[in-house]
KOLLUMDREN-729521 format. One line per 4 residues: number of its first residue (from 1); their letters; for each residue x negated, y, z of C-alpha. Coordinates in Angstrom, 3 decimals, always signed. Layout:
N
NUM) A) X/Y/Z | ...;
//
This chain:
459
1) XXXX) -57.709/+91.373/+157.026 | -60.067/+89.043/+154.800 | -59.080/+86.469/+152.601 | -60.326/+82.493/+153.348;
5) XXXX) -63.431/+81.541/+150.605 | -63.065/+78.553/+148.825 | -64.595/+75.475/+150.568 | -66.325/+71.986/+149.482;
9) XXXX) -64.757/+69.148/+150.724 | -67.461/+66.856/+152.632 | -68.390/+62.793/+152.253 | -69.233/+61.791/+155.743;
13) XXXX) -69.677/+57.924/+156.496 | -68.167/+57.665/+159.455 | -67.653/+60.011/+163.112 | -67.898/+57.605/+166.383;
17) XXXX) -65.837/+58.233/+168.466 | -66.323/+57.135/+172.569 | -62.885/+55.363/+173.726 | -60.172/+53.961/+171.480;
21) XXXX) -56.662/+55.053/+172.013 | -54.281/+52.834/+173.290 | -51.147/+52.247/+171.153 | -47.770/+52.765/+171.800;
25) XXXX) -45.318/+50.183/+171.837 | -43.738/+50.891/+169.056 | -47.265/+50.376/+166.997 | -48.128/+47.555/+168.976;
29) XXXX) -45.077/+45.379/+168.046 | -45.763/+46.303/+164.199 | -49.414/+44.776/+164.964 | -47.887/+42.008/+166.208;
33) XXXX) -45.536/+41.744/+163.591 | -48.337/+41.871/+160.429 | -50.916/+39.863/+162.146 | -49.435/+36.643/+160.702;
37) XXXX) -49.395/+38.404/+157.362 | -51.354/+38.665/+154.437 | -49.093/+41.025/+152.699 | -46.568/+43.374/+154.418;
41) XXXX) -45.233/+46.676/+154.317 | -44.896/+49.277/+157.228 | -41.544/+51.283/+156.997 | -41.438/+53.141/+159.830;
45) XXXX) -40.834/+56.681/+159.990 | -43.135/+60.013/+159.987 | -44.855/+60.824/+163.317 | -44.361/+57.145/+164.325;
49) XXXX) -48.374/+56.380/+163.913 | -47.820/+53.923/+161.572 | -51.592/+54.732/+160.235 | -53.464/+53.911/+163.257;
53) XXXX) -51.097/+50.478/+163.430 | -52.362/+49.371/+159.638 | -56.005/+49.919/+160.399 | -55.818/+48.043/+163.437;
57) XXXX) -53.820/+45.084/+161.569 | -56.405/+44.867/+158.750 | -59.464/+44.913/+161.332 | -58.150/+42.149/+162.714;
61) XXXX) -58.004/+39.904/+159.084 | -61.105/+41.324/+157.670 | -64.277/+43.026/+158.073 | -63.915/+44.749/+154.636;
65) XXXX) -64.277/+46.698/+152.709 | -61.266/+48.431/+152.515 | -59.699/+50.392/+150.166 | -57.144/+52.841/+150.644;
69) XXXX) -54.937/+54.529/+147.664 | -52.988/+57.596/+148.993 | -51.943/+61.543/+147.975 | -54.655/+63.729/+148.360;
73) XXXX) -53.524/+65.308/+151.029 | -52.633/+62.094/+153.281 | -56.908/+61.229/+153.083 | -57.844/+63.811/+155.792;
77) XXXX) -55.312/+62.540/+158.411 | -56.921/+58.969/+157.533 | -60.178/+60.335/+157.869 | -58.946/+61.706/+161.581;
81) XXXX) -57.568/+58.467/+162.096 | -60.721/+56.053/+161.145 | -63.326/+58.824/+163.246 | -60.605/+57.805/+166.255;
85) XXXX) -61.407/+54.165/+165.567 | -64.801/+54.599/+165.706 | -64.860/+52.955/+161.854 | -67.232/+53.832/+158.944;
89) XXXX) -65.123/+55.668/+155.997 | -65.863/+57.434/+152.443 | -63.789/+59.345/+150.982 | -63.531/+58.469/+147.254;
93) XXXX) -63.055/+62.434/+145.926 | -64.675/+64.574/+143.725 | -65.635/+64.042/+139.791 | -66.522/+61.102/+138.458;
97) XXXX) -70.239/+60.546/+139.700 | -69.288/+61.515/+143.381 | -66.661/+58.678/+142.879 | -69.032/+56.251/+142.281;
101) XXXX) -71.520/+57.827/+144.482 | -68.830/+56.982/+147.104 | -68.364/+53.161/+146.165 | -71.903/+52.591/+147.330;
105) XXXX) -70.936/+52.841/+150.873 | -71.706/+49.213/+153.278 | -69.339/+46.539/+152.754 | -67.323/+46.922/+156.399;
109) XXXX) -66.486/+50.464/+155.255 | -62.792/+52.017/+154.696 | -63.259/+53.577/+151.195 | -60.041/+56.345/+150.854;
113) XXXX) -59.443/+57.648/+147.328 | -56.462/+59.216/+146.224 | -54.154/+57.540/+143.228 | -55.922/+59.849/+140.587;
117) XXXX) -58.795/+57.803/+141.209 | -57.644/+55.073/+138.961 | -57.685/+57.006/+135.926 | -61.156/+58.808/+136.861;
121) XXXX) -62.675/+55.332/+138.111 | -61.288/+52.974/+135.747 | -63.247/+50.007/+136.923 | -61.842/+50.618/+140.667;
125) XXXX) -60.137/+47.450/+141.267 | -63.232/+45.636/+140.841 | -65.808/+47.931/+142.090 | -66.206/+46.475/+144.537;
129) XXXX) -65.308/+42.686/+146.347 | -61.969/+44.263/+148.155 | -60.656/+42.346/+150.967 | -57.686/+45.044/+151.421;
133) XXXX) -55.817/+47.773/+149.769 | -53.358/+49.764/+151.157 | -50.888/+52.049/+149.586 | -50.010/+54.627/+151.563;
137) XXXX) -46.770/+56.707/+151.006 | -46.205/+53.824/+148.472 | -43.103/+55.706/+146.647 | -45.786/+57.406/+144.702;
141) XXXX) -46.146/+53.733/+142.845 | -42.193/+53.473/+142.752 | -41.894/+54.250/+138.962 | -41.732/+50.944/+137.090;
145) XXXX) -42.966/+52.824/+133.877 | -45.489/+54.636/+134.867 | -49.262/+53.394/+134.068 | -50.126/+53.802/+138.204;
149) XXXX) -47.435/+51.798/+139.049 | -48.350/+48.725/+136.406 | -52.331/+49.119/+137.269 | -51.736/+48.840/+141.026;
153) XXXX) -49.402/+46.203/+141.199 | -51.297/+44.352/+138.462 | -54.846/+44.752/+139.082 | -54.937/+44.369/+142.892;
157) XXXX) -53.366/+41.062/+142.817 | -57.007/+39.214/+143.713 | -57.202/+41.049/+146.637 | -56.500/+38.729/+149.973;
161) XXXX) -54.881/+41.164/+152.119 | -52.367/+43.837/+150.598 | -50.123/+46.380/+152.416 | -47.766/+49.805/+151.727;
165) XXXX) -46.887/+52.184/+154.000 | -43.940/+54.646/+153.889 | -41.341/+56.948/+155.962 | -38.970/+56.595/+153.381;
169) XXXX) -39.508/+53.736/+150.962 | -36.300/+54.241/+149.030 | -35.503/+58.130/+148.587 | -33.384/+58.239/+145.627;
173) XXXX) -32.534/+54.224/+144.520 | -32.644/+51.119/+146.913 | -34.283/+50.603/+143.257 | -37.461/+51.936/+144.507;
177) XXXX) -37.896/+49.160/+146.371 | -38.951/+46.847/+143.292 | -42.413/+48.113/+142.694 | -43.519/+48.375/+145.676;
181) XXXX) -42.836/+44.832/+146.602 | -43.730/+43.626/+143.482 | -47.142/+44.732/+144.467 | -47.454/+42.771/+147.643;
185) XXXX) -45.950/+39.174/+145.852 | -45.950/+39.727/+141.960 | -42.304/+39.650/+142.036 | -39.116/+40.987/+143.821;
189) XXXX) -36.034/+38.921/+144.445 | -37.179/+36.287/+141.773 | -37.904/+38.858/+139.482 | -41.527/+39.855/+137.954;
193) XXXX) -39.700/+42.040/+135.572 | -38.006/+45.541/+136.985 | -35.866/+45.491/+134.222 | -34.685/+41.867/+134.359;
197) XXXX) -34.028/+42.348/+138.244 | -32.293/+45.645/+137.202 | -29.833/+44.669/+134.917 | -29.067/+40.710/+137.205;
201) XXXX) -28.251/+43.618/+140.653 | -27.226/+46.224/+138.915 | -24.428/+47.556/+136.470 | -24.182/+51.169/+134.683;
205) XXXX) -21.566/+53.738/+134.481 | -19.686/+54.694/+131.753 | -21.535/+57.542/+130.409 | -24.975/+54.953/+130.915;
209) XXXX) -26.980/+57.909/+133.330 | -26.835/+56.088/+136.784 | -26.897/+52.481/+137.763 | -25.050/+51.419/+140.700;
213) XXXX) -25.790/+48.113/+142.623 | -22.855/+45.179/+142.401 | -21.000/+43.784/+145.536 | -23.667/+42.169/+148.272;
217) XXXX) -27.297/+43.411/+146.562 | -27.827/+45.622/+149.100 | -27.344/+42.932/+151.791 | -29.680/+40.588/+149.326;
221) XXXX) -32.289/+43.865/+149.171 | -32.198/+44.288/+152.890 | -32.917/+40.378/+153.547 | -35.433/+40.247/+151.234;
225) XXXX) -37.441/+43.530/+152.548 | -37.463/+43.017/+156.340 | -38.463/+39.641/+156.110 | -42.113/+41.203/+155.726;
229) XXXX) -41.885/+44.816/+156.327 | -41.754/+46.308/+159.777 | -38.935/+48.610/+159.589 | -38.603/+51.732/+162.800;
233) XXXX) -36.743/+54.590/+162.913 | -38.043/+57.767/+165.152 | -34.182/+57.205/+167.051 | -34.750/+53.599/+167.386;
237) XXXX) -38.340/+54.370/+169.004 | -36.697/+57.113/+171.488 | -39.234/+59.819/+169.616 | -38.305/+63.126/+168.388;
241) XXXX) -36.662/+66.343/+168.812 | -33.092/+67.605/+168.443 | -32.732/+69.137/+164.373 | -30.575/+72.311/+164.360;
245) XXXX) -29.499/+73.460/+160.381 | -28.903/+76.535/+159.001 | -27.952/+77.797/+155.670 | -28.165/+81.770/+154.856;
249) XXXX) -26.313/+82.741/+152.081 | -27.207/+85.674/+149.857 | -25.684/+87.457/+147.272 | -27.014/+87.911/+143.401;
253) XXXX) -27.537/+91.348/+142.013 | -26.177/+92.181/+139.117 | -29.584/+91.308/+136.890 | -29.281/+87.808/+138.091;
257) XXXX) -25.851/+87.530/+137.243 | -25.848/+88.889/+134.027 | -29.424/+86.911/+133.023 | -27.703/+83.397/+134.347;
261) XXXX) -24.239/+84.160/+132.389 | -26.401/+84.839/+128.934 | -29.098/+81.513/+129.321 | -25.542/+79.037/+130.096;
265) XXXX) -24.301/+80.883/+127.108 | -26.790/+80.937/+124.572 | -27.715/+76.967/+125.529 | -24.828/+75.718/+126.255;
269) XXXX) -24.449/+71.969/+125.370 | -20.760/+70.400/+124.531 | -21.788/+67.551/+122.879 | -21.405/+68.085/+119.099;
273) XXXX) -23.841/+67.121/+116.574 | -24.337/+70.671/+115.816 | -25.691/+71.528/+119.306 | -27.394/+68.043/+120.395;
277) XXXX) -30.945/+69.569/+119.518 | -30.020/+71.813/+122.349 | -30.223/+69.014/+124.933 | -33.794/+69.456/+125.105;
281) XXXX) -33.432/+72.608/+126.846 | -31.766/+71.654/+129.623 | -34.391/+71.151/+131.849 | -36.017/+74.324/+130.847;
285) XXXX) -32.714/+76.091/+131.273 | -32.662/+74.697/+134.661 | -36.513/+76.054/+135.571 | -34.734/+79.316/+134.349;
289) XXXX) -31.703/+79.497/+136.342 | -33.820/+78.059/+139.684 | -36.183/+80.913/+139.257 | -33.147/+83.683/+139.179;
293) XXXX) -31.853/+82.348/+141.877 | -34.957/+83.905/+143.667 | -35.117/+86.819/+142.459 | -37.448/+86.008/+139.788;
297) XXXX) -37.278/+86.465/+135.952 | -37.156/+82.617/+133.894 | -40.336/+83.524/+133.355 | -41.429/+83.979/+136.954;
301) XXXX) -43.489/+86.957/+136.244 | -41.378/+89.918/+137.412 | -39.500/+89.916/+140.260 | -35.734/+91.522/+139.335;
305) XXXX) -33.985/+91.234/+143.135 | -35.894/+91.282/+145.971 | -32.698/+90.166/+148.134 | -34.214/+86.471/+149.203;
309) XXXX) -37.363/+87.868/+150.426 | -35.800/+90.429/+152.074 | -33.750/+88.017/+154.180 | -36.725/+85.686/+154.533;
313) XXXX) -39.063/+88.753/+156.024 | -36.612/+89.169/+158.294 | -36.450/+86.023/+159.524 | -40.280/+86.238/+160.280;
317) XXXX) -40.138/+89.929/+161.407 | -36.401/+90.495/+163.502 | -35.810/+86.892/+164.352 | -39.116/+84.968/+165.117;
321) XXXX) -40.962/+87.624/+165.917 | -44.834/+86.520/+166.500 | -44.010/+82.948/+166.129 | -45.312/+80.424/+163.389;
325) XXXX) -42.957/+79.230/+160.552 | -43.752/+77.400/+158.183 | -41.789/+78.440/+154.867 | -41.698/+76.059/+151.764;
329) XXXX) -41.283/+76.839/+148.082 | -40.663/+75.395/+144.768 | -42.493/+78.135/+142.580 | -45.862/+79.480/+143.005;
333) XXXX) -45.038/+82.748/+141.871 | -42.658/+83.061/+145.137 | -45.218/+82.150/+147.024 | -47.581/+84.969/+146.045;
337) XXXX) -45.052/+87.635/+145.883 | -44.081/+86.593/+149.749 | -47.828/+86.337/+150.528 | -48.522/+90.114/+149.444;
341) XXXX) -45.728/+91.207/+151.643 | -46.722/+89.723/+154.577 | -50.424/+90.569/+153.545 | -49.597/+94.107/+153.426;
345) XXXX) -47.479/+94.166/+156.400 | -50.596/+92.979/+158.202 | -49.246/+89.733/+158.973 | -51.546/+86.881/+159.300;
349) XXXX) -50.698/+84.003/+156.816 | -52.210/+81.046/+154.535 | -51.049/+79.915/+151.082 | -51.081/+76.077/+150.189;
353) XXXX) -50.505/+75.263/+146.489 | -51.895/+73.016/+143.821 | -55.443/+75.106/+143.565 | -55.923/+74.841/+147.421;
357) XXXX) -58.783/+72.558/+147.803 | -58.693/+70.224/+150.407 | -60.728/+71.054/+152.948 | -59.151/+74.600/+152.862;
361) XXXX) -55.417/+72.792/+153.069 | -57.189/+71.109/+156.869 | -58.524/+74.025/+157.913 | -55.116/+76.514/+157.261;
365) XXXX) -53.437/+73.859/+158.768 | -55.404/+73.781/+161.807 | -55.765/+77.623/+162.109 | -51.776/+77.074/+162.149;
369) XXXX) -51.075/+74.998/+164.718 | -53.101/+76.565/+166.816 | -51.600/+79.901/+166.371 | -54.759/+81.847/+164.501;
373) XXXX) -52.280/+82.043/+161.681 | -48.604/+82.855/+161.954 | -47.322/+82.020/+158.790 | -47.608/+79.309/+156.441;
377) XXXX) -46.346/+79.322/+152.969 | -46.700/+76.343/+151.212 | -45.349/+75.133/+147.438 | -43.358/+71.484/+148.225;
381) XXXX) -44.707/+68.849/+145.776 | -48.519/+70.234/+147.549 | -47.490/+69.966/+151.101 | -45.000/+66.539/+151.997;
385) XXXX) -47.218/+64.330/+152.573 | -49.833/+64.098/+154.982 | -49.973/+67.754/+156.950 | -49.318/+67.806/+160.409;
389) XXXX) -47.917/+71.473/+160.761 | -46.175/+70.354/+164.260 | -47.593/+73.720/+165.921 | -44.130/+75.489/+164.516;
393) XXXX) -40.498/+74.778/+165.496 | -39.104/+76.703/+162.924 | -39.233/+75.629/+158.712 | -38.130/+77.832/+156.310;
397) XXXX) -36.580/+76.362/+152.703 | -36.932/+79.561/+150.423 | -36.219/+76.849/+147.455 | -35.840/+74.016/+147.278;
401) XXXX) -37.071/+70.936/+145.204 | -34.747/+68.318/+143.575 | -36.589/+65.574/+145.218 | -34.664/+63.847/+148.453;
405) XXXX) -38.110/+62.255/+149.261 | -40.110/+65.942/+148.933 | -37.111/+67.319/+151.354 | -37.494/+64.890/+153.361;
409) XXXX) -40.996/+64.520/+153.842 | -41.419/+68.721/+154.006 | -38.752/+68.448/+157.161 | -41.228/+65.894/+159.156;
413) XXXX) -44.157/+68.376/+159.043 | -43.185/+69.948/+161.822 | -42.374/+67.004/+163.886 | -44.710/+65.078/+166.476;
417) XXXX) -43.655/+62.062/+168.492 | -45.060/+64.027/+172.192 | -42.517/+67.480/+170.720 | -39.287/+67.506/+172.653;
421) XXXX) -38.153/+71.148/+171.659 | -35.330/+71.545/+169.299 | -36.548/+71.888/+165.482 | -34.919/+75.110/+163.727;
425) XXXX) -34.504/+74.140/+159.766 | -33.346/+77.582/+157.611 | -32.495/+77.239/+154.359 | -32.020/+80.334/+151.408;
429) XXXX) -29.242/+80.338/+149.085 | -27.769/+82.441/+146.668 | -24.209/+82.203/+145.998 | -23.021/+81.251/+143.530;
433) XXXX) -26.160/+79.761/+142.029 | -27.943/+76.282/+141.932 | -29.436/+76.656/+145.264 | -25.815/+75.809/+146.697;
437) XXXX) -25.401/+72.485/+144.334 | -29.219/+71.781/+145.206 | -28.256/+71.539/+148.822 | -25.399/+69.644/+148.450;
441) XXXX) -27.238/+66.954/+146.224 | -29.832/+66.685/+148.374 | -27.091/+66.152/+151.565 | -25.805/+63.577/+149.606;
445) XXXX) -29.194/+61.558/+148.776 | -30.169/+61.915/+152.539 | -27.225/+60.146/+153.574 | -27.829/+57.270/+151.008;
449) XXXX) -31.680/+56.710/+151.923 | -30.674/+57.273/+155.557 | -28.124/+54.237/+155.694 | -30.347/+52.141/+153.503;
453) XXXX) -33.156/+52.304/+156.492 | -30.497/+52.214/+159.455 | -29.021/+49.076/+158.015 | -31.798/+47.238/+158.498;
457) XXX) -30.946/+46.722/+162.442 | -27.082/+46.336/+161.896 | -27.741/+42.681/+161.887;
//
């Protein structure tokens, strides 16, 4: 069994294709519903083809050129899409002279560059004469203090035609919502200001960590976001399968316990002036304690219990045997140790992380789904957005992230809108450790972002 060599990732111009596709009619009422729009925002959910039903929207106001901002890993499935539409593309990727290299594409081209692209192409809002941007999984510009967030909503306001486009808009805060819309009207609610239109919606607890919205602002935040943002759930389009949850406890050896009990002892944190300095090691202790809850010393060289994987290759070896799972990971370390396993087991399987270049990310994925490859291993943050992995039925959560919106958006991979079997989701957890508060956290923010999209059609 041979390893996959590293690959280049290609500019082409465009792909013709010979027919279009027709839409469904689902993506044809969100066409409808933008056409009388210069701004607007497409909240439907994953596997809905809410891609296809922006392209079409903004062919229909402009000729171009277009520009599209977007994760890394979201360009190739635009790519796919545009080739479908028979439209000219570029994508914007590489170092900083194939950026601009890019740019000099024909004006009635779709121009797809990933949100890194504003630092290495500073001058990118006025390259060139933009007649639409698009912000696709938009949450990535939710941050009202980061310098992405300010740039985009700033810097793009010349342009005549503006749109975002997102599965989940609002994954942790219906505060998410402000900088995305103030990047379609300059303002939300009245507001230019998030933290003005914070603190007139929103009040703080006691102990000032979380803000919680006052009586009626979620009604006001609901009124004021479907006005111009097409807003579909996969139950409300009659599309998807049936989601079947698991959770497989496992027990700590006693290395893990005995490494956990000294780190919440040595850095504990009660609050007196003589141990604040240790509050800056909380998030490190946390790293720590995640990483022993795999098996793995804080330092995630050396693995000290090998119970997780143990449980996880039997999963892939007694349970599924011979069929593709997709397994998803917090650490990169785990994701090496489980690859030599199954390596050495003569399984066939392909590693996605942060050093996976793109083009290898489309081709594992591909070799997946079509069953060339039986397992995929892939590190979270890398692999939520944009990866169609619908080939398996069964995910795998051998850690998890803290994220709701990277849970979420890991659990769509496997979904597509023609699938009708039932969707197996497994998730690892050691008692007694913060894999079992993880889960119930992220329960707990599903529910929250779940009600803020399903109350959009309660009136």
């Amino acid at each position: 069994m041979t390893r996959k060599n590293q690959g280049v990732v290609s500019h082409p111009v465009s792909a013709p294709s010979l027919t279009l596709r027709s839409p469904m009619s689902h993506q044809i009422d969100c066409i409808d519903f933008c056409r009388d729009r210069d701004v607007f925002g497409s909240f439907m959910e994953m596997r809905l083809g809410k891609t296809l039903a922006v392209i079409r929207s903004m062919q229909e106001k402009t000729d171009g050129p277009y520009l599209v901002l977007a994760p890394k890993t979201v360009i190739m499935g635009w790519c796919d899409e545009l080739q479908l539409e028979n439209a000219l593309y570029r994508p914007v990727l590489g170092d900083r002279a194939a950026r601009a290299q890019a740019l000099q594409g024909p004006p009635n081209a779709w121009y797809l560059a990933n949100y890194e692209a504003l630092r290495a192409v500073p001058g990118l809002p006025r390259a060139r004469p933009w007649k639409a941007v698009i912000c696709d999984e938009s949450t990535a510009i939710k941050n009202p203090q980061a310098k992405r967030s300010k740039v985009i909503a700033t810097q793009f306001s010349h342009v005549p035609y503006r749109a975002i486009l997102s599965g989940l808009p609002a994954p942790e805060s219906p505060m998410d919502y402000f900088m995305q819309m103030k990047f379609l009207f300059g303002k939300f609610m009245g507001h230019k200001n998030f933290w003005s239109w914070r603190k007139a919606y929103f009040h703080c607890d006691k102990r000032g960590w979380n803000w919680w919205p006052h009586t009626g602002t979620l009604k006001k935040i609901k009124e004021a976001v479907r006005e111009h943002c097409f807003v579909l759930t996969r139950n409300q389009a009659g599309i998807g399968s049936r989601q079947i949850f698991q959770t497989r406890l496992i027990d700590m050896n006693s290395a893990q316990r005995r490494m956990i009990k000294d780190i919440k002892k040595n850095f504990e944190w009660t609050g007196t002036d003589d141990e604040l300095h240790l509050s800056k090691y909380v998030p490190v202790n946390f790293t720590w304690i995640s990483r022993l809850a795999s098996g793995m010393t804080p330092d995630g060289k050396e693995i000290i219990c090998n119970n997780k994987f143990n449980v996880l290759m039997d999963i892939i070896t007694q349970d599924f045997p011979g069929e593709k799972i997709i397994v998803w990971f917090r650490f990169n370390a785990e994701i090496k140790h489980m690859d030599k396993l199954l390596f050495d087991k003569g399984i066939s399987v392909r590693c996605i992380m942060g050093a996976t270049k793109i083009k290898e990310r489309h081709e594992y994925r591909i070799e997946f789904n079509e069953a060339k490859v039986q397992i995929l291993l892939m590190q979270g943050m890398i692999g939520k957005f944009g990866l169609d992995c619908s080939g398996a039925d069964v995910a795998v959560y051998f850690s998890n992230h803290d994220s709701s919106e990277t849970r979420e958006q890991t659990k769509d991979r496997i979904i597509h809108p023609e699938k009708k079997r039932p969707l197996l989701y497994i998730d690892l957890a050691t008692k007694d450790s913060v894999d079992v508060k993880r889960l119930e956290s992220l329960r707990l923010k599903k529910s929250f972002s779940k009600i803020m999209m399903l109350d959009y059609f309660r009136s």
